[in-house]
MDTraj code that builds the backbone (N, CA, C; nanometers):
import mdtraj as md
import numpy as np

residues = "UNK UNK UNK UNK UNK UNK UNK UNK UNK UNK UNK UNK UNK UNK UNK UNK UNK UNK UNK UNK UNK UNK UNK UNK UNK UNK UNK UNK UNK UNK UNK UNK UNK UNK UNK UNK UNK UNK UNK UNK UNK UNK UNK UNK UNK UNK UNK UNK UNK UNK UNK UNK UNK UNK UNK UNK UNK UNK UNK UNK UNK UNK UNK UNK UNK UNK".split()
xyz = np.array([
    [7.5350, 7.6664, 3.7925],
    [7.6344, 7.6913, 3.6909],
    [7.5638, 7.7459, 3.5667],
    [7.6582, 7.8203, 3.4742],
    [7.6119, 7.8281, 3.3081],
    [7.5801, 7.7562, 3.2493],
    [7.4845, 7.7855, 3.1781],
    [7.4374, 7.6565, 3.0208],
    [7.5932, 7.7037, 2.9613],
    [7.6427, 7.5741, 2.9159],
    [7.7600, 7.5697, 2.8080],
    [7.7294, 7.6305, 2.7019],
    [7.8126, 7.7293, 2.6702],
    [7.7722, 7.8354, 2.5381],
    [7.8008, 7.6998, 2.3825],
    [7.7991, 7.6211, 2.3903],
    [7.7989, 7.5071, 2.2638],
    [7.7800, 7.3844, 2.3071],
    [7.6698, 7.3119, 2.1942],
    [7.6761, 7.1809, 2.2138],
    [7.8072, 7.1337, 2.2254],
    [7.8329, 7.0418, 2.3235],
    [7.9833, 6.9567, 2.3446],
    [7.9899, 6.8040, 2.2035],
    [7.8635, 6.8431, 2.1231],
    [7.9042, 6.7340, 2.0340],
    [7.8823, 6.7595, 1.8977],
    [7.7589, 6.8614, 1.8523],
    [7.8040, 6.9396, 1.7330],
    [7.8517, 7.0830, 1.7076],
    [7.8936, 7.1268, 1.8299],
    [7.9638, 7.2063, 1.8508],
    [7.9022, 7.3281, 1.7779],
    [7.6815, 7.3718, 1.7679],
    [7.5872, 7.4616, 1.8027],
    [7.6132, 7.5409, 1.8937],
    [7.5947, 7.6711, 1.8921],
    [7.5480, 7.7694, 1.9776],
    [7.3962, 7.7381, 2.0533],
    [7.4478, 7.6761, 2.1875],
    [7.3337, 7.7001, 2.2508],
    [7.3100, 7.7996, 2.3200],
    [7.3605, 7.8756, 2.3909],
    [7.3239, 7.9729, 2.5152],
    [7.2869, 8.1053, 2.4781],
    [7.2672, 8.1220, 2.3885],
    [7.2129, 8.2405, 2.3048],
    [7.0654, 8.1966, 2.3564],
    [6.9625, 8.0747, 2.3150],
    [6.8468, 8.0673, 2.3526],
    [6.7877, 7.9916, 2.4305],
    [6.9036, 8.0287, 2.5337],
    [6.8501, 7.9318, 2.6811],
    [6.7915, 8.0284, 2.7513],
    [6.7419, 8.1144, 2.7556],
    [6.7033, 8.2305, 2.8163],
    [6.5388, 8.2466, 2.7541],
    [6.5283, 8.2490, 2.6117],
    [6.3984, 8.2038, 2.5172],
    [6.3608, 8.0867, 2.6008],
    [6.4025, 7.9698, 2.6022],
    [6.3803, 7.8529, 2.6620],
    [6.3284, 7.8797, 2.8199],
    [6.3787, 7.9186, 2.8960],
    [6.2772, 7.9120, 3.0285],
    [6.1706, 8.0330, 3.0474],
    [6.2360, 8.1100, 2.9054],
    [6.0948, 8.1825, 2.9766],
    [5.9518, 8.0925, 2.9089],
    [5.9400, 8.0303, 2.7924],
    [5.8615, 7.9349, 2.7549],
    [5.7721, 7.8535, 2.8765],
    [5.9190, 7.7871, 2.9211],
    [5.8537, 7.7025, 3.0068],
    [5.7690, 7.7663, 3.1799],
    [5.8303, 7.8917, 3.1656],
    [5.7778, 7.9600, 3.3273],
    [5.5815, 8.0036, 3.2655],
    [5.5928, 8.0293, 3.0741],
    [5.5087, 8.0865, 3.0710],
    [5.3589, 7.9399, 3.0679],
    [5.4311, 7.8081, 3.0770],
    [5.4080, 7.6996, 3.1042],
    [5.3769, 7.5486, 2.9747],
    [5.4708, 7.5871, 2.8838],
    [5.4697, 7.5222, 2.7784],
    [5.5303, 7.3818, 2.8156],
    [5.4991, 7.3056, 2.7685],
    [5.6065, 7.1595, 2.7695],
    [5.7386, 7.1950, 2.7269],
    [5.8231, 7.1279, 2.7943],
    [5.9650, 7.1608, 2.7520],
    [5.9965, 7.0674, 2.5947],
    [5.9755, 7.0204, 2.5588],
    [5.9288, 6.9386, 2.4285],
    [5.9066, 7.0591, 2.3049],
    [5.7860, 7.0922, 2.3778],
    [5.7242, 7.2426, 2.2607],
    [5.7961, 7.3217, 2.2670],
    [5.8747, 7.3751, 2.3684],
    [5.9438, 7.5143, 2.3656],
    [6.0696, 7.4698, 2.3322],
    [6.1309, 7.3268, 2.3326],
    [6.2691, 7.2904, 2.2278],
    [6.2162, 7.3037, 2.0647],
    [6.1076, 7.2956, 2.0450],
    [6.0682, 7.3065, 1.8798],
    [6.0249, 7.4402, 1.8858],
    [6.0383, 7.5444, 1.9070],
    [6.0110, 7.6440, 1.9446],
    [6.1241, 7.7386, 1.8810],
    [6.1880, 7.7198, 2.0185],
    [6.2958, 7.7603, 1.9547],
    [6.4267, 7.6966, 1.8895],
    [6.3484, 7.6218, 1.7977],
    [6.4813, 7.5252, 1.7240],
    [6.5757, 7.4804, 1.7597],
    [6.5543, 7.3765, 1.7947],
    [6.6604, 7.2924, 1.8854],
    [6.5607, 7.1592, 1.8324],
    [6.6692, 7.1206, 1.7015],
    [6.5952, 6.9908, 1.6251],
    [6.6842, 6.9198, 1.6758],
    [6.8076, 6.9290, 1.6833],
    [6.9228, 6.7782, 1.7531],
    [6.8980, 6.7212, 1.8560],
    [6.9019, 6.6166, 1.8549],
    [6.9152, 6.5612, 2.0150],
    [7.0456, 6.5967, 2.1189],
    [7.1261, 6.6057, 2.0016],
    [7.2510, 6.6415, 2.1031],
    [7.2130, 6.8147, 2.1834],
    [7.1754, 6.8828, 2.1114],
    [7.1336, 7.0328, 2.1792],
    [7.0599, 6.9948, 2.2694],
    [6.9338, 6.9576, 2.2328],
    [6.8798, 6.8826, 2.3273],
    [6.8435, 6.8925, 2.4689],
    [6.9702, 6.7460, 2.4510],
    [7.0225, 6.6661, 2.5792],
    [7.0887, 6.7943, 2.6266],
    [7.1326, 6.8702, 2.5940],
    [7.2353, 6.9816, 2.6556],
    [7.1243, 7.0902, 2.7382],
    [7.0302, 7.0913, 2.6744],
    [6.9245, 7.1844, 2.7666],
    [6.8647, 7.1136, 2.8415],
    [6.8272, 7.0141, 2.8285],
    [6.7565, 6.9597, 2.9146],
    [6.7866, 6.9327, 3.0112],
    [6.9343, 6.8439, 3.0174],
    [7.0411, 6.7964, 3.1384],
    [7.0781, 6.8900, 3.1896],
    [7.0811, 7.0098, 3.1680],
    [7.1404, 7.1334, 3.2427],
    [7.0750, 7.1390, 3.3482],
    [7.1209, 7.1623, 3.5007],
    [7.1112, 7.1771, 3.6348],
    [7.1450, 7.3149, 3.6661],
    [7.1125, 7.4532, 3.7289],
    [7.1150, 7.5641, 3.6924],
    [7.1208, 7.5074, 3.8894],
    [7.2301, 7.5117, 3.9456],
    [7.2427, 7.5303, 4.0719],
    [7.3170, 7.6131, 4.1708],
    [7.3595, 7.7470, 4.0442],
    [7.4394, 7.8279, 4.1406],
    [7.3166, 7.9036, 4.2716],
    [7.2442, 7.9384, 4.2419],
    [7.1223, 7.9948, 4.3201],
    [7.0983, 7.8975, 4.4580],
    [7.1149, 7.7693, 4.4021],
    [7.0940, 7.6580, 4.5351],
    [7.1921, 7.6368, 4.6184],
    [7.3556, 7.6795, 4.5675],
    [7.4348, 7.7004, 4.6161],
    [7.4940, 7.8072, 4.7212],
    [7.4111, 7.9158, 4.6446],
    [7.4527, 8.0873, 4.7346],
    [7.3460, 8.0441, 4.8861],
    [7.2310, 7.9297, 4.8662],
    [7.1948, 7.9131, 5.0095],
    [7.2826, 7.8871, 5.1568],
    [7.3793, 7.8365, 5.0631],
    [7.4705, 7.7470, 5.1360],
    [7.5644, 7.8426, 5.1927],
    [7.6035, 7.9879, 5.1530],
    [7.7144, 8.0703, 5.1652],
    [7.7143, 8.0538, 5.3162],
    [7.9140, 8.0710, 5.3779],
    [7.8871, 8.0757, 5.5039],
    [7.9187, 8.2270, 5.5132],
    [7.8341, 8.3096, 5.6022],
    [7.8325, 8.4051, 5.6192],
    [7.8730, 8.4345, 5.7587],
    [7.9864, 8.5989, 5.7419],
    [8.0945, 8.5910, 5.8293],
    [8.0875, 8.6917, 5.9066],
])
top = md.Topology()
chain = top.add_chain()
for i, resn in enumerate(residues, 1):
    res = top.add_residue(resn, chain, resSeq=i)
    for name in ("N", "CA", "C"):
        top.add_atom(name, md.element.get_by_symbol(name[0]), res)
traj = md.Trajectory(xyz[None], top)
C-alpha cells in the first residue's frame, strides 16, 4: 500500500519525504538518522514511517494469473 499522504494525528505532510527516506536507508543509514534527516522531529510522523508496511509488491506475487 501507500504511505498516508498525512500524519493521522497532527495532520503533517508526510509522503512528500518518504521517498528521501528510503533512499537514506538503501544508501544504509539508520532509520533513526535518516528520520532526523529529513525532519521528522514528531513521534507521531514518526510512528507513521516507521509502521508503514509497503506490501503491494508482496502482493502482485500472489496475482492469479489467467
Amino acid at each position: 500500500m501507500i504511505i498516508p499522504v498525512r500524519c493521522f494525528t497532527c495532520n503533517k505532510l508526510i509522503a512528500n519525504v518518504y521517498e528521501d527516506y528510503l533512499q537514506l536507508l538503501r544508501d544504509g543509514m539508520h532509520p533513526n538518522q535518516a528520520l532526523n534527516k529529513i525532519g521528522m522531529a514528531r513521534i507521531c510522523c514518526r510512528r507513521m514511517v516507521l509502521g508503514h508496511v509497503d506490501i503491494a509488491d508482496l502482493l502482485l506475487k500472489f496475482e492469479n494469473p489467467k
